[in-house]
Structures are given as structure tokens and as C-alpha cells.
N, CA, C and O atoms as a GROMACS GRO file, in nm:
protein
  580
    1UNK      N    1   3.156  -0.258   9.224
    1UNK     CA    2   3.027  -0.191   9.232
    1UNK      C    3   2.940  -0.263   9.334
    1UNK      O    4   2.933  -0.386   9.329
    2UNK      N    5   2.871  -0.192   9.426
    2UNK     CA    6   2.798  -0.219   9.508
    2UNK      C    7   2.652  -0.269   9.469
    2UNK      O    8   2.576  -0.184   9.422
    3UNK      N    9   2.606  -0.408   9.486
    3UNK     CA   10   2.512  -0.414   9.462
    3UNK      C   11   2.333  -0.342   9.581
    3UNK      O   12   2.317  -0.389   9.694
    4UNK      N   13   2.266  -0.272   9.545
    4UNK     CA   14   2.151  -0.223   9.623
    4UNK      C   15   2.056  -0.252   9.636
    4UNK      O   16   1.998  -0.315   9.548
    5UNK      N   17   1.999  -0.221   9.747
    5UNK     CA   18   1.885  -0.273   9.838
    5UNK      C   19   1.818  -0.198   9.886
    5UNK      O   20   1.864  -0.091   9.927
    6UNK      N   21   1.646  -0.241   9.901
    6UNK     CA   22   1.623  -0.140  10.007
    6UNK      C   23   1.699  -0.098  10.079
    6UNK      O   24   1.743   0.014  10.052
    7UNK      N   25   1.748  -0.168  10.203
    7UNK     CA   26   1.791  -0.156  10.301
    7UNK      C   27   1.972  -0.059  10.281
    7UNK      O   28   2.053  -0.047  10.372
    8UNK      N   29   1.981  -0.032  10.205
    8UNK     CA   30   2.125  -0.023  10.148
    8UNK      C   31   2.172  -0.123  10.080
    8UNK      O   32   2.119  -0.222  10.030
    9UNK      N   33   2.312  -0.074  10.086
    9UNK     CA   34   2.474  -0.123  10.023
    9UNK      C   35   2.434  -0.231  10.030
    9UNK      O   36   2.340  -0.240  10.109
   10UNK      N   37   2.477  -0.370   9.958
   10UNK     CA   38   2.530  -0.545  10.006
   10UNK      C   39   2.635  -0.580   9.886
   10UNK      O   40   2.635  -0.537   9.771
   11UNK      N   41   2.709  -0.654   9.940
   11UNK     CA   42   2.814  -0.702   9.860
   11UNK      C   43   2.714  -0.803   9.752
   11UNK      O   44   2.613  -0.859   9.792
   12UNK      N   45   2.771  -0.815   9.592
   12UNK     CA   46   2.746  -0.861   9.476
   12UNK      C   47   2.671  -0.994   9.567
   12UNK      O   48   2.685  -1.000   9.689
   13UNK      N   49   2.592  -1.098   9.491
   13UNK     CA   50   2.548  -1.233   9.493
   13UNK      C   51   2.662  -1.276   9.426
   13UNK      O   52   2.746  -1.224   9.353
   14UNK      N   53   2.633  -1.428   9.488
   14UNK     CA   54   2.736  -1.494   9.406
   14UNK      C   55   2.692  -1.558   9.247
   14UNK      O   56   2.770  -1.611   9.168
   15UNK      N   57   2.556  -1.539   9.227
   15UNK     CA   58   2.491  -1.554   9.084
   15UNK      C   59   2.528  -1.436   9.007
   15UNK      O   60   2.520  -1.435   8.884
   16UNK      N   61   2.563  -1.347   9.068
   16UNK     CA   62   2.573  -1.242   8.960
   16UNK      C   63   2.715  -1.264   8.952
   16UNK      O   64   2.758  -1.322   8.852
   17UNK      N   65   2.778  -1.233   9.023
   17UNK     CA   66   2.937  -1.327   8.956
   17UNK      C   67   2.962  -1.387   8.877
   17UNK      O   68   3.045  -1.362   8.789
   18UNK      N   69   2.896  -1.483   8.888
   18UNK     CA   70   2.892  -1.603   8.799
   18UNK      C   71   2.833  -1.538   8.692
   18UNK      O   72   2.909  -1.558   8.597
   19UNK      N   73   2.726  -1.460   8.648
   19UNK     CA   74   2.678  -1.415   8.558
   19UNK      C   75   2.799  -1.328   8.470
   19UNK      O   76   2.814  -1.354   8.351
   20UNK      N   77   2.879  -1.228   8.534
   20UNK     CA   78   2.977  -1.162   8.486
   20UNK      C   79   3.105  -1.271   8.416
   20UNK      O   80   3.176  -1.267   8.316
   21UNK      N   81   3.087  -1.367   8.530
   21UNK     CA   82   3.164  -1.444   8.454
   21UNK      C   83   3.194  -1.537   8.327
   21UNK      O   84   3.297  -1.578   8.273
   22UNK      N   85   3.025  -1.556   8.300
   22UNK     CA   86   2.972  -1.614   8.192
   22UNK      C   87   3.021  -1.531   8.041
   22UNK      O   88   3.062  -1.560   7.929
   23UNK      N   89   2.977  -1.386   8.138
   23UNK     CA   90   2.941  -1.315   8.012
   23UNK      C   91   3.103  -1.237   7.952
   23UNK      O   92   3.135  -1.181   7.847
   24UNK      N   93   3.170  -1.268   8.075
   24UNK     CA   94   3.338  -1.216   7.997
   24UNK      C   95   3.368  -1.370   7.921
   24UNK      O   96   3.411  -1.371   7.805
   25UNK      N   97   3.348  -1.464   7.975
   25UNK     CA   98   3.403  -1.576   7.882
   25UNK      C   99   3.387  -1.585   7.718
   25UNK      O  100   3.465  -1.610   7.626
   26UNK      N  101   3.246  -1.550   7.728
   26UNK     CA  102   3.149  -1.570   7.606
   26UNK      C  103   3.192  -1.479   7.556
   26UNK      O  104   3.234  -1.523   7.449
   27UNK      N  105   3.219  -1.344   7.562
   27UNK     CA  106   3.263  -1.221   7.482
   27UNK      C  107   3.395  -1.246   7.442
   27UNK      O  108   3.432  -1.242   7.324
   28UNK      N  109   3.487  -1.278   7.565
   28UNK     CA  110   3.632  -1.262   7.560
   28UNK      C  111   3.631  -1.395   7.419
   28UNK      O  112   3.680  -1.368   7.309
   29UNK      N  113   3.577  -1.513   7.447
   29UNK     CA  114   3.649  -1.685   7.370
   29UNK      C  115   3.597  -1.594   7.176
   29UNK      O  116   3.672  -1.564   7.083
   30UNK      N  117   3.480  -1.582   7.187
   30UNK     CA  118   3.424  -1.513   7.060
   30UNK      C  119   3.496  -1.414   7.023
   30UNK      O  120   3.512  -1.426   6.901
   31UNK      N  121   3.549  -1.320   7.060
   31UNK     CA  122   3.606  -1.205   7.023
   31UNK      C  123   3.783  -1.280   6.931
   31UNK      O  124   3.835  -1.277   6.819
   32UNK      N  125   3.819  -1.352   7.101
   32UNK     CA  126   3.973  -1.445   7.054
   32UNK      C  127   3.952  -1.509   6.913
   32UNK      O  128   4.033  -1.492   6.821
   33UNK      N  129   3.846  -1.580   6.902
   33UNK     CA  130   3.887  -1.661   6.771
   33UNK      C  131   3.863  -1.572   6.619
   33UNK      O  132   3.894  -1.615   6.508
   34UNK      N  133   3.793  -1.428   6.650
   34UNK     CA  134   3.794  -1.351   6.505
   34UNK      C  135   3.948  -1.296   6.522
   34UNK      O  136   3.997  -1.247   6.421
   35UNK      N  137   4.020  -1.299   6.630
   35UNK     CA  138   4.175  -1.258   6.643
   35UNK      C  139   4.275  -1.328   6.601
   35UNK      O  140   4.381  -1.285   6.555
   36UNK      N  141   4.222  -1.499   6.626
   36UNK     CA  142   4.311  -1.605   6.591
   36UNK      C  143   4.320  -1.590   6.489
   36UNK      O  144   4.430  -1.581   6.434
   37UNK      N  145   4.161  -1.579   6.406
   37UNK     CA  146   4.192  -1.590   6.239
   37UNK      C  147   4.298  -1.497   6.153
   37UNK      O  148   4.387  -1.524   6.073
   38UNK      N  149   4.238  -1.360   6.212
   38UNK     CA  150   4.345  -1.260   6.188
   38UNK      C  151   4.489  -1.279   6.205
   38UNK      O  152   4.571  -1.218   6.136
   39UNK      N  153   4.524  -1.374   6.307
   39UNK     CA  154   4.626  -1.428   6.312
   39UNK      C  155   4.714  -1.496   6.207
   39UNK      O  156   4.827  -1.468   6.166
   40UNK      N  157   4.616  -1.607   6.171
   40UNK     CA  158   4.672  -1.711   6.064
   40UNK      C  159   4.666  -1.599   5.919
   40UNK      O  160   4.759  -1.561   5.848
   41UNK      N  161   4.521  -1.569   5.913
   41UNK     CA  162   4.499  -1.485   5.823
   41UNK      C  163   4.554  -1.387   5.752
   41UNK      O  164   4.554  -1.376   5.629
   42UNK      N  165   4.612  -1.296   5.852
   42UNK     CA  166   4.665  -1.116   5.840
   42UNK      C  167   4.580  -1.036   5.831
   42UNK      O  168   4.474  -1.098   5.837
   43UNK      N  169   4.558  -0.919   5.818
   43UNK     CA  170   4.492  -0.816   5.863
   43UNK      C  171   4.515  -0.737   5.745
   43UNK      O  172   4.519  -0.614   5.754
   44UNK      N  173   4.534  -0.812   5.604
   44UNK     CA  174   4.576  -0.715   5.458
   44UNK      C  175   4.431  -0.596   5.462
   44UNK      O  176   4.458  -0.479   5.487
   45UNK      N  177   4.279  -0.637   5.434
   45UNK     CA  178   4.216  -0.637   5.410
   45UNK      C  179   4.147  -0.514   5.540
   45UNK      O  180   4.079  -0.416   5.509
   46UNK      N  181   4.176  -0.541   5.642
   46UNK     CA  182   4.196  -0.447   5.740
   46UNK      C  183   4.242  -0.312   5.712
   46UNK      O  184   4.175  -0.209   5.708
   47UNK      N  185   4.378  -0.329   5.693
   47UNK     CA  186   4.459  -0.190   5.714
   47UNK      C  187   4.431  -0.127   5.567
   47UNK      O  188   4.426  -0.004   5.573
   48UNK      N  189   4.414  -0.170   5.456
   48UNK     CA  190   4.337  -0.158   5.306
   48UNK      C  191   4.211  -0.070   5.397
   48UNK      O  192   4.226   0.052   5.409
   49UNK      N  193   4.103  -0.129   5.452
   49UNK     CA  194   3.988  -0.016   5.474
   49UNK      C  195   4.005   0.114   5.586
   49UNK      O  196   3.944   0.219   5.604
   50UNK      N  197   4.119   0.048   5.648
   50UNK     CA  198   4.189   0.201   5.737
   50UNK      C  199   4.246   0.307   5.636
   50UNK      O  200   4.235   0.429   5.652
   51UNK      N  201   4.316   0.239   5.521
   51UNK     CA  202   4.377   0.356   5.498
   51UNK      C  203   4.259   0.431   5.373
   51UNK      O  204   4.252   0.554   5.362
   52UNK      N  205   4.169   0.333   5.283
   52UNK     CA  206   4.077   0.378   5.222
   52UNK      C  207   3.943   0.510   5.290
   52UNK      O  208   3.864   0.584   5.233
   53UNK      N  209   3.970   0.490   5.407
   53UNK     CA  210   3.901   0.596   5.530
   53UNK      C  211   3.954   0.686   5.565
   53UNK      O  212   3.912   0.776   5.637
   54UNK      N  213   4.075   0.668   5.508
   54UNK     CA  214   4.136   0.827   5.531
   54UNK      C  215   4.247   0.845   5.670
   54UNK      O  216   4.268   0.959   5.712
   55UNK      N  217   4.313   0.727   5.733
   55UNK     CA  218   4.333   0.704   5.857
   55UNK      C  219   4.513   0.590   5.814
   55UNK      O  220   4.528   0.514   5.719
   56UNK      N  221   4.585   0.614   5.892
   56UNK     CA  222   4.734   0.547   5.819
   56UNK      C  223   4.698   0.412   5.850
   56UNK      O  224   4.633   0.367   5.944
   57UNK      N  225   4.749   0.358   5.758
   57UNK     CA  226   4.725   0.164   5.738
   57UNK      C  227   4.759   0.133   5.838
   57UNK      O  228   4.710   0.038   5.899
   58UNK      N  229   4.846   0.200   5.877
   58UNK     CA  230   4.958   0.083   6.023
   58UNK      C  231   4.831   0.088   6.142
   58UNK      O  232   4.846   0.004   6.232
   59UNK      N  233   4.735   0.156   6.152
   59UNK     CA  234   4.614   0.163   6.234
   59UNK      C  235   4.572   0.063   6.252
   59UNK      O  236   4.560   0.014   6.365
   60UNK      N  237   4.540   0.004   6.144
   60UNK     CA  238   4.468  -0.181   6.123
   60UNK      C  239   4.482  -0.256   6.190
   60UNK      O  240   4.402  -0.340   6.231
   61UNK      N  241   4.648  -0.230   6.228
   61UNK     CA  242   4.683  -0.359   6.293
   61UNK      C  243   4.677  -0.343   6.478
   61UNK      O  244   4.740  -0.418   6.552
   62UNK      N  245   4.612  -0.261   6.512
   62UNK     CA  246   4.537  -0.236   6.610
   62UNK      C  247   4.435  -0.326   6.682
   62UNK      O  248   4.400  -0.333   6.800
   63UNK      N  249   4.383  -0.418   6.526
   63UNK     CA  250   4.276  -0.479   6.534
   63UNK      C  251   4.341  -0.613   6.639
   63UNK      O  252   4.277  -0.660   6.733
   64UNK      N  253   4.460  -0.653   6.605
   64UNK     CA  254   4.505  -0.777   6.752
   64UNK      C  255   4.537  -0.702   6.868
   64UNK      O  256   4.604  -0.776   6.941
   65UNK      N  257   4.522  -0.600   6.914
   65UNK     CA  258   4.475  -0.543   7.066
   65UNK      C  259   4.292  -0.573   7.103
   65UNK      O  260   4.231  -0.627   7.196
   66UNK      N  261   4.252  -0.501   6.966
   66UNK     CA  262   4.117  -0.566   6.999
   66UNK      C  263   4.052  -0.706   7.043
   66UNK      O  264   3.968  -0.732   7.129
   67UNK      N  265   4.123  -0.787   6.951
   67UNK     CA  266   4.082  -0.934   6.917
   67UNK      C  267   4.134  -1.014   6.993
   67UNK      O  268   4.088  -1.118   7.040
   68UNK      N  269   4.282  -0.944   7.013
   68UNK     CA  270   4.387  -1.106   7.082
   68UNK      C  271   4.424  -1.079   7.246
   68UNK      O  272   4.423  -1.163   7.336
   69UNK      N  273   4.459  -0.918   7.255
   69UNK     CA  274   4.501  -0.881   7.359
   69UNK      C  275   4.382  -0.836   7.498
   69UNK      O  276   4.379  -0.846   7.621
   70UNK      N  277   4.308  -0.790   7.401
   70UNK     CA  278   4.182  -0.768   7.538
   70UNK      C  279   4.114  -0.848   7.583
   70UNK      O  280   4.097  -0.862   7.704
   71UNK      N  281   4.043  -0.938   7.466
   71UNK     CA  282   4.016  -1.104   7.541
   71UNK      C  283   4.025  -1.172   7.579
   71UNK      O  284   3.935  -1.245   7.619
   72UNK      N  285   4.212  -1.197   7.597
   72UNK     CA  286   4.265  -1.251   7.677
   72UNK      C  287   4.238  -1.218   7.832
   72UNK      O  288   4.209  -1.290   7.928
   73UNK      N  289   4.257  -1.091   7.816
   73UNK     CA  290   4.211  -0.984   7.939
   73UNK      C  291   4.073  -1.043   8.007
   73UNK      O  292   4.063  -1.089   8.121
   74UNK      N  293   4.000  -1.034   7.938
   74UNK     CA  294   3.865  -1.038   7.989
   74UNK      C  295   3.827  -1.176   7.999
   74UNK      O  296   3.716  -1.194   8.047
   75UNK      N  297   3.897  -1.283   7.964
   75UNK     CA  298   3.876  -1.429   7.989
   75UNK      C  299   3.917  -1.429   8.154
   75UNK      O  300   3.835  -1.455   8.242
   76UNK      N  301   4.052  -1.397   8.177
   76UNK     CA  302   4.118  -1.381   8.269
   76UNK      C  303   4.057  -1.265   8.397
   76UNK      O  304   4.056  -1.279   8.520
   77UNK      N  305   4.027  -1.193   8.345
   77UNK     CA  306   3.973  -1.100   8.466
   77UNK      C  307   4.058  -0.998   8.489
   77UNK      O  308   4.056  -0.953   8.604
   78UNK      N  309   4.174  -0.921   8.367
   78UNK     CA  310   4.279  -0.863   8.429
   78UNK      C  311   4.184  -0.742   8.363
   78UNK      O  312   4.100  -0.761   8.275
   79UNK      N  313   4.218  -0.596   8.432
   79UNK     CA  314   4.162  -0.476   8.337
   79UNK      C  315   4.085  -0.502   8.284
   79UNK      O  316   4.078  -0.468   8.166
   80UNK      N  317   4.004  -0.561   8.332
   80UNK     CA  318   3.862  -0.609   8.243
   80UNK      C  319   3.786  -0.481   8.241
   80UNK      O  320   3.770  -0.472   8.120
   81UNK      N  321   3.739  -0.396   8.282
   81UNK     CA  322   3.653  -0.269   8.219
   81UNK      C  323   3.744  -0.179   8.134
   81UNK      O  324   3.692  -0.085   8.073
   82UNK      N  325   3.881  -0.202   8.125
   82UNK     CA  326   3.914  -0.128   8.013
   82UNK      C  327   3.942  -0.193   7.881
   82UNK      O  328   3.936  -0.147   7.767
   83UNK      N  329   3.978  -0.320   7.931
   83UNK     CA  330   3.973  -0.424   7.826
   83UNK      C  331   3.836  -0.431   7.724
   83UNK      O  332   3.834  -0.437   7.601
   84UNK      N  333   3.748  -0.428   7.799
   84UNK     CA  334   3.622  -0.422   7.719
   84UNK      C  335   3.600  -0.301   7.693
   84UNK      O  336   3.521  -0.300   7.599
   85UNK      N  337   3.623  -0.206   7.720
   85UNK     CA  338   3.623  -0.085   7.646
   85UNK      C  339   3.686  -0.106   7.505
   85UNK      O  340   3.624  -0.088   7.401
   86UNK      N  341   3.820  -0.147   7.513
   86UNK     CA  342   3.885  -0.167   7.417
   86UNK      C  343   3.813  -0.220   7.299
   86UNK      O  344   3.784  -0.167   7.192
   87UNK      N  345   3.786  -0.364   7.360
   87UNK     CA  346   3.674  -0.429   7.254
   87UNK      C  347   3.506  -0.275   7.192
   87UNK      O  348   3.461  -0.240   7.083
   88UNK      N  349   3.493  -0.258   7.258
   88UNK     CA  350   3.363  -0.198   7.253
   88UNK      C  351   3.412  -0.073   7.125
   88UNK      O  352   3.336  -0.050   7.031
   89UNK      N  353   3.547  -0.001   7.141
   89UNK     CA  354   3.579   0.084   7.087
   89UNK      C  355   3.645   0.003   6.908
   89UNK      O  356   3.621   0.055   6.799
   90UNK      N  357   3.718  -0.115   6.924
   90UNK     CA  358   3.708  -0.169   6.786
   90UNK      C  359   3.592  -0.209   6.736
   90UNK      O  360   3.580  -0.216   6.613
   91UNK      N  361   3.522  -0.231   6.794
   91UNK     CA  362   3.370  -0.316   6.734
   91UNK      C  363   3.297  -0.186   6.665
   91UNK      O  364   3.220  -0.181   6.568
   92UNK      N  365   3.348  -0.084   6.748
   92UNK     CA  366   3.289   0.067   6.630
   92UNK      C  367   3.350   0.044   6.538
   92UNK      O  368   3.295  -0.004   6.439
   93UNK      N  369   3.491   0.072   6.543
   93UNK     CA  370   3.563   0.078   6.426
   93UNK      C  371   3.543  -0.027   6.304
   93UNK      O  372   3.538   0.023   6.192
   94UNK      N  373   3.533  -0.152   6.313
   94UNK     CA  374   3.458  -0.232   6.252
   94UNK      C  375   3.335  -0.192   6.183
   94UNK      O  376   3.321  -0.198   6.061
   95UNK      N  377   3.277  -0.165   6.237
   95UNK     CA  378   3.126  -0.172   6.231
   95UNK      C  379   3.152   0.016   6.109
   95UNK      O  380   3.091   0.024   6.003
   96UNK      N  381   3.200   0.077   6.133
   96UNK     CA  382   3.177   0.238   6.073
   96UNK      C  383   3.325   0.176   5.940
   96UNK      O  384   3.329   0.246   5.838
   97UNK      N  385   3.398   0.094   5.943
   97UNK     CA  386   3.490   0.070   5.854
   97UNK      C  387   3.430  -0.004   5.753
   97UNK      O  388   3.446   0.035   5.638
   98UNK      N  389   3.336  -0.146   5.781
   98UNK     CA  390   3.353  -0.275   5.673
   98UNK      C  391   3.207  -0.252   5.650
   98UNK      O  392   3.166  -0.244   5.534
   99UNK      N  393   3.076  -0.232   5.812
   99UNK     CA  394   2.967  -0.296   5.787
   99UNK      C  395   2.867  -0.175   5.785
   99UNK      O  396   2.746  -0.195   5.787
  100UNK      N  397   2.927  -0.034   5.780
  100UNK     CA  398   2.843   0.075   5.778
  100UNK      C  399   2.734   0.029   5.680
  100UNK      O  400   2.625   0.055   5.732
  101UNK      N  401   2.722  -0.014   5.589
  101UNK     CA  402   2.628  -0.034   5.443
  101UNK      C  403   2.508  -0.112   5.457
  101UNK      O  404   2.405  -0.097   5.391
  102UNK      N  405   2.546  -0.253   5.611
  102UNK     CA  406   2.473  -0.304   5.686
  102UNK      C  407   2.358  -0.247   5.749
  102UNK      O  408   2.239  -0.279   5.747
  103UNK      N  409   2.436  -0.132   5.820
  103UNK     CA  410   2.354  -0.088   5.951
  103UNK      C  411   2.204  -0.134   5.949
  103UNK      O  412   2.136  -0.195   6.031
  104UNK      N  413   2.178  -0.085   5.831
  104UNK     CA  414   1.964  -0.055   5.868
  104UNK      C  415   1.935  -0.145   5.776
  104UNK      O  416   1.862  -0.132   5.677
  105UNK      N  417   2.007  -0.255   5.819
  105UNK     CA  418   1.953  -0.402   5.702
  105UNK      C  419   1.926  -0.505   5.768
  105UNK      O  420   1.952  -0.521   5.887
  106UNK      N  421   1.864  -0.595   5.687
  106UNK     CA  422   1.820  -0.726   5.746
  106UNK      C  423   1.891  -0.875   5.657
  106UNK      O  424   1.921  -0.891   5.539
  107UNK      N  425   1.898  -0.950   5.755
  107UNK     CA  426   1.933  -1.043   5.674
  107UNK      C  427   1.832  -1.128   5.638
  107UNK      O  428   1.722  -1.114   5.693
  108UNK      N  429   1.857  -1.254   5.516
  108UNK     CA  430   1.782  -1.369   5.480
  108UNK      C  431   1.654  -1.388   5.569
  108UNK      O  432   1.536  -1.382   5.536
  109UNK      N  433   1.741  -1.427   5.753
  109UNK     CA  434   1.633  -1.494   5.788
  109UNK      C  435   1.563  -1.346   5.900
  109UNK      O  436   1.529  -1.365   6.017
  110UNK      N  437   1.557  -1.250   5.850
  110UNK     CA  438   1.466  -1.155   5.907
  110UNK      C  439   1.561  -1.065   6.023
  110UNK      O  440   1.524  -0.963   6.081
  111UNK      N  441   1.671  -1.124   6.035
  111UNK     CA  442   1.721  -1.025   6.194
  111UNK      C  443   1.822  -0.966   6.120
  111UNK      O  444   1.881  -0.998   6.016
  112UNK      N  445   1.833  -0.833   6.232
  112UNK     CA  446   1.969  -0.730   6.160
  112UNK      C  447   2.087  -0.763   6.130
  112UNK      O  448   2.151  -0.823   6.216
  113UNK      N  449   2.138  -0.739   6.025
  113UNK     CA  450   2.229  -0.785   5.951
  113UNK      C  451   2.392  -0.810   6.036
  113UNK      O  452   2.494  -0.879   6.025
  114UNK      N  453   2.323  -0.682   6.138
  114UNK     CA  454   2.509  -0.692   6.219
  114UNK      C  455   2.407  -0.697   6.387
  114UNK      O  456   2.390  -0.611   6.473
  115UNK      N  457   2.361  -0.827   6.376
  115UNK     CA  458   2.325  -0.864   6.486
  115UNK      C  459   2.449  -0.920   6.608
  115UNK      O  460   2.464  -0.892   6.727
  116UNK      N  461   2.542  -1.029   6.494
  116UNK     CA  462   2.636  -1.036   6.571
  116UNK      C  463   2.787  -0.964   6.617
  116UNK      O  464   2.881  -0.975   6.696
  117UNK      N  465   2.739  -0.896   6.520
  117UNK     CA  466   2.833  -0.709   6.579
  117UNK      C  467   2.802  -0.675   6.681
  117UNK      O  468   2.871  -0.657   6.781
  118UNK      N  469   2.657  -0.660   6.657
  118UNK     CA  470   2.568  -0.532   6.825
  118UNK      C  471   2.606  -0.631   6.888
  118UNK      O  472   2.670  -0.567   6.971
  119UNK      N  473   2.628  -0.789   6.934
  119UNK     CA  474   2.627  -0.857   7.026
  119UNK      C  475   2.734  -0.813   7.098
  119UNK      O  476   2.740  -0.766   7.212
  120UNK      N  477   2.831  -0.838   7.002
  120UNK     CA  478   2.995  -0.831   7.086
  120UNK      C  479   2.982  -0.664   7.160
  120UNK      O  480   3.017  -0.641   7.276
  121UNK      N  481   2.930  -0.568   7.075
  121UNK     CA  482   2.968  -0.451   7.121
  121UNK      C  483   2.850  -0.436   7.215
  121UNK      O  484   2.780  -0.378   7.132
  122UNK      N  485   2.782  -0.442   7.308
  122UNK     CA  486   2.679  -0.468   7.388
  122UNK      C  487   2.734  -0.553   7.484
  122UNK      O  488   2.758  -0.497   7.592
  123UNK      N  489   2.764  -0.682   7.476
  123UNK     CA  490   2.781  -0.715   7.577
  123UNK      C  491   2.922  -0.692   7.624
  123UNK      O  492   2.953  -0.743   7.731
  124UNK      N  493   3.004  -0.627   7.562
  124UNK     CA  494   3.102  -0.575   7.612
  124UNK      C  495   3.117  -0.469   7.661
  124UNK      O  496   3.203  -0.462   7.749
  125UNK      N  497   3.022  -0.312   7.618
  125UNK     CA  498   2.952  -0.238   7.689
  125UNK      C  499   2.931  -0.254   7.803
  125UNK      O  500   2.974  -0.187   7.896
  126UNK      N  501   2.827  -0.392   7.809
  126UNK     CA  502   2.770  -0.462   7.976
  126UNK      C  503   2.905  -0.450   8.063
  126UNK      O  504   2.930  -0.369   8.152
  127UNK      N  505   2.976  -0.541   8.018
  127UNK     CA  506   3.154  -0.555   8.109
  127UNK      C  507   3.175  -0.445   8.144
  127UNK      O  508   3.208  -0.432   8.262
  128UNK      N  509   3.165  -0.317   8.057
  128UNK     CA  510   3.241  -0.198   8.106
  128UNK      C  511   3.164  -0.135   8.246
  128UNK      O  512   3.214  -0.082   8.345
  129UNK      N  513   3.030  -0.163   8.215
  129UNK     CA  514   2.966  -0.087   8.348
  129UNK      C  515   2.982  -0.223   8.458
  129UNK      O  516   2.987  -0.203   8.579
  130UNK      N  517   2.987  -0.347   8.405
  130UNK     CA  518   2.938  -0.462   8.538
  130UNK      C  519   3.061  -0.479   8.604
  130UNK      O  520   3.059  -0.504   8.725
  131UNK      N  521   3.228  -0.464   8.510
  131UNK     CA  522   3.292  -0.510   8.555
  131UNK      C  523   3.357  -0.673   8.572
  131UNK      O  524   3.288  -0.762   8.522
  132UNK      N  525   3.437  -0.698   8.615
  132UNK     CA  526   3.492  -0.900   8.634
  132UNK      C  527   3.435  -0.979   8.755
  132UNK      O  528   3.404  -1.098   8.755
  133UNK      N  529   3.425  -0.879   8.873
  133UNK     CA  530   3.349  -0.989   8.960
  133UNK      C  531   3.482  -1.079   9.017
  133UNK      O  532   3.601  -1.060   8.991
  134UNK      N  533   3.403  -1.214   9.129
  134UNK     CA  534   3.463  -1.174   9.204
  134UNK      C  535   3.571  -1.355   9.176
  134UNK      O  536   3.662  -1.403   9.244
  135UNK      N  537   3.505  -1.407   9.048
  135UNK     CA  538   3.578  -1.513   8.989
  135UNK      C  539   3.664  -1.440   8.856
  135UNK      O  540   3.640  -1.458   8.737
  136UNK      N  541   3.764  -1.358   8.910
  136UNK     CA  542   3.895  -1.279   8.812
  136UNK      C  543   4.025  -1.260   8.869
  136UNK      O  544   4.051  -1.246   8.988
  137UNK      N  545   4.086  -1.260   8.795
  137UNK     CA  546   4.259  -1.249   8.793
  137UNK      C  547   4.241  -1.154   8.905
  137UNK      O  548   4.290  -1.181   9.015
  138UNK      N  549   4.175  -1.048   8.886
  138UNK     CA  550   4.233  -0.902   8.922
  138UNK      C  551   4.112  -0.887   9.090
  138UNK      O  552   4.113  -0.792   9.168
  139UNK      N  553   4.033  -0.999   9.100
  139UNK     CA  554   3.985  -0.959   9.226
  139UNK      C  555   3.825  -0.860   9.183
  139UNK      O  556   3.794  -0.785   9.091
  140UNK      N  557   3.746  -0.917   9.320
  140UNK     CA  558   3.652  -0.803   9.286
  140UNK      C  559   3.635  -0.711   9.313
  140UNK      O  560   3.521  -0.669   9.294
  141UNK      N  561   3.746  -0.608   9.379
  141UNK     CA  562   3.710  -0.485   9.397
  141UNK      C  563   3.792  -0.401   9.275
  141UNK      O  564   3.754  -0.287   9.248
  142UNK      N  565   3.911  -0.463   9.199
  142UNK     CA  566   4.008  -0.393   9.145
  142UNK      C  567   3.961  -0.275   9.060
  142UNK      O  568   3.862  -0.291   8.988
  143UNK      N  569   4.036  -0.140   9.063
  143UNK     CA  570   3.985  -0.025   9.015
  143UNK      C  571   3.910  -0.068   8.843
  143UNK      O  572   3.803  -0.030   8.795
  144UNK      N  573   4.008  -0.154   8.789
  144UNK     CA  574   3.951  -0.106   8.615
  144UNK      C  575   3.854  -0.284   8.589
  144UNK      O  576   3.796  -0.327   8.489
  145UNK      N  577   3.876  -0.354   8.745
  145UNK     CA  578   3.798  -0.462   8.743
  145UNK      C  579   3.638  -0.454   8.753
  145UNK      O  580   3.571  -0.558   8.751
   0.00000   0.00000   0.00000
């Protein structure tokens, strides 16, 4: 994506790079370790609220594309706008599966209850329109980069 100017077109800053780059790390490392857990963990409790929704259990386990496979992605810089799509599209599913009951709540210390839900799914949103930039696997012009 072309960054704009009066004057026209100019190629990205290199702060905003760096900014994209911040912000896939921070999404991608956070996202990895609710994947790791799922890892050690399993995903019983998961595919239990897939199939309680009306949707086949084996769905659940979808959730390590979300967690393990796209963050990797987006640490790295590979398919990073679809990668974060990816993320953006489990973080619904999450969010309409476990924390629907949340939504219009607050917690203890006054902020919304799935504050750090909207985070992940927001700033992974951001990725989808900003893209990896020009510190990524995949280069900064790459189509789904």
C-alpha cells in the first residue's frame, strides 16, 4: 500500500514499518502462546462449545490454525493479511462461542470485560488493511503481504 501525500504516491516511511512490525510481533507472540497452551492443554473444552452451538466438534480444532499457524505467519511476515484475517475471523468465533455473555460487561477494575479479545481482534484487523511491511518474510510489496 502506497503511502499519500499532498504531492502524491511515496513509498511507506521506515517508522511505519517498523510500526507494522511491532504490531505483527505483539499480535502474532500473544496470539502463539493462547495456541501453545492449547497445545499442552487440548482443545476438549473448545470443540464441547462448537458442537454445543450447533456446528461439528471436529471444527474446534481449527482453533491451532488460529493460534499456532497464523502467528507464526504474522511473526514472520509470510501471508500476513490473510493470516490475520484468519486470526480476526477466530477471535469472532471465540468471542460469539465462550464470551458472548461478556459482550456489554465490565470488569472489577471498570474496563470491558473482553477488552483483551477486542485487542487481538483489532489489531489484527489493523494487519489486514496495513499489511507486513517492508521488515517480512514475504517482502513489502507481496500480494497477501
Amino acid at each position: 500500500m502506497a503511502n499519500l501525500s499532498i504531492t502524491g504516491a511515496r513509498a511507506p516511511s521506515m517508522g511505519f514499518d517498523l510500526g507494522r512490525l511491532i504490531l505483527r510481533l505483539v499480535v502474532g507472540v500473544l496470539i502463539l502462546v493462547h495456541g501453545i497452551s492449547k497445545i499442552s492443554g487440548g482443545v476438549g473444552f473448545i470443540v464441547d462449545a462448537v458442537g454445543k452451538a450447533g456446528l461439528p466438534g471436529p471444527f474446534g480444532y481449527l482453533v491451532y490454525v488460529s493460534e499456532v499457524v497464523a502467528p507464526i505467519l504474522l511473526i514472520i511476515g509470510l501471508w500476513t493479511r490473510a493470516a490475520a484475517l484468519v486470526v480476526v475471523i477466530g477471535m469472532a468465533f471465540a468471542v460469539a462461542l465462550v464470551h458472548l455473555g461478556q459482550f456489554f460487561t465490565l470488569n472489577q477494575a471498570g474496563g470491558w470485560s473482553l477488552e483483551l479479545q477486542g485487542m487481538y481482534f483489532f489489531g489484527a484487523l489493523a494487519i489486514v488493511f496495513l499489511g507486513a511491511g517492508r521488515y517480512s518474510l514475504g517482502g513489502l510489496y507481496g500480494r497477501w503481504n
